[in-house]
C-alpha positions as CSV (number, residue, x, y, z in Angstrom):
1,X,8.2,-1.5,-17.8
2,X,7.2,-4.6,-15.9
3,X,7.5,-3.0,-12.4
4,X,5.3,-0.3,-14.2
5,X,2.7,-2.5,-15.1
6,X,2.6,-4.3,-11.5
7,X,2.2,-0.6,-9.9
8,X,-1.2,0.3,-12.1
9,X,-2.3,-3.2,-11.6
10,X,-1.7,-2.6,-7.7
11,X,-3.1,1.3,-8.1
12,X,-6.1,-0.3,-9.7
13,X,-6.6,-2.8,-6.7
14,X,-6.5,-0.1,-4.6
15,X,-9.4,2.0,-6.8
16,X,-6.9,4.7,-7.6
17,X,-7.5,5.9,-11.3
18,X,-5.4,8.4,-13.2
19,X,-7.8,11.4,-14.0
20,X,-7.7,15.5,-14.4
21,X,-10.6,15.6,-11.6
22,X,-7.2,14.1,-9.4
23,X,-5.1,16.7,-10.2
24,X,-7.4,19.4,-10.7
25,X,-7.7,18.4,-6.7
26,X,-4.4,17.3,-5.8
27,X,-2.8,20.9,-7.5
28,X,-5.5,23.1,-5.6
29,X,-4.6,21.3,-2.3
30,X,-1.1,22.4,-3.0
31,X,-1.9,25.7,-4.4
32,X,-3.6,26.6,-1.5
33,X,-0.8,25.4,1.3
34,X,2.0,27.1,-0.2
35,X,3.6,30.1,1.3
36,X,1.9,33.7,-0.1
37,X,5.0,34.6,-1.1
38,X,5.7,31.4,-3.8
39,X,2.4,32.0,-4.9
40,X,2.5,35.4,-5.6
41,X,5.8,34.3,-7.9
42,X,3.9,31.4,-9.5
43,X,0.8,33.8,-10.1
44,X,3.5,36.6,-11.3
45,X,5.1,33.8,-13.6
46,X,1.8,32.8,-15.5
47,X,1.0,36.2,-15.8
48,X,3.8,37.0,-18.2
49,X,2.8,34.0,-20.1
50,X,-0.9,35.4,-20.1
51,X,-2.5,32.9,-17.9
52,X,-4.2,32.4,-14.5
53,X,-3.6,30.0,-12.1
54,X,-7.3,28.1,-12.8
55,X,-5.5,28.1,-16.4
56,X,-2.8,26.8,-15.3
57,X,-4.7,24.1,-13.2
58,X,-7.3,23.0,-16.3
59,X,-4.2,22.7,-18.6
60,X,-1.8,20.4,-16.2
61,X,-5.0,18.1,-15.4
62,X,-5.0,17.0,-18.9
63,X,-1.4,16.2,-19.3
64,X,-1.6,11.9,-19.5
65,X,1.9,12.0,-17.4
66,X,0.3,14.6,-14.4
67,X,-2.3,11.8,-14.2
68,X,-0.1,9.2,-13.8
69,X,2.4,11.0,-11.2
70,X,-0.8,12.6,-9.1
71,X,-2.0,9.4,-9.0
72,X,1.1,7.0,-8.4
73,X,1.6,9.7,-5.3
74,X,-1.8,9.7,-4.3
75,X,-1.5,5.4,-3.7
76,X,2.1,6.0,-2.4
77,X,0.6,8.3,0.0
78,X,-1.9,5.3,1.0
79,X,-5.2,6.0,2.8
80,X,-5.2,8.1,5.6
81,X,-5.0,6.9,9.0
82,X,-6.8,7.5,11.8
83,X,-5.6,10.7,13.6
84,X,-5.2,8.8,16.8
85,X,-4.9,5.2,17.6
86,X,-5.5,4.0,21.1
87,X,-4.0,0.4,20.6
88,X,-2.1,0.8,23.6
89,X,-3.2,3.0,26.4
90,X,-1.4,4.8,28.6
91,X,1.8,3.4,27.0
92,X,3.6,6.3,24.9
93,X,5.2,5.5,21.3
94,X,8.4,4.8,22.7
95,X,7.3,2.1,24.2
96,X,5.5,0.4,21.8
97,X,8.2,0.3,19.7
């Protein structure tokens, strides 16, 4: 519980907010890198339980507990860096390190 509380007071610091908007995001983003195959299963799955996967999408965005994991990942995750840094030219990684 404490270590709970210092997270969303760290989350907070870092302006990260649970909210369905997040997940609506974060689940496309995933919807839409998986493999055709797993989500023609997933699709086939929420079809038996007469649903689509926009459905499925608006429903898990309001579930309190999808906020709070999207977003715990989403400051785990951190902001993104830079896709190359140049701190030391010439020298590969190796070497830095």
């Amino acid at each position: 519980l404490v270590i709970q509380k210092i997270f969303e007071t760290e989350m907070a610091k870092a302006g990260i907010k649970p909210s369905a908007e997040m997940v609506k995001e974060k689940i496309g983003e995933e919807f839409k890198k998986m493999d055709k195959q797993m989500l023609a299963m997933i699709t086939q799955q929420l079809q038996m339980q007469n649903k689509t996967v926009d459905q499925y999408i608006d429903e898990m965005s309001k579930e309190p507990m999808a906020q709070q994991q999207i977003a715990n990942q989403m400051y785990l995750e951190g902001p993104e860096e830079p896709e190359v840094r140049q701190d030391h030219p010439g020298r590969c990684c190796e070497e830095i390190l």
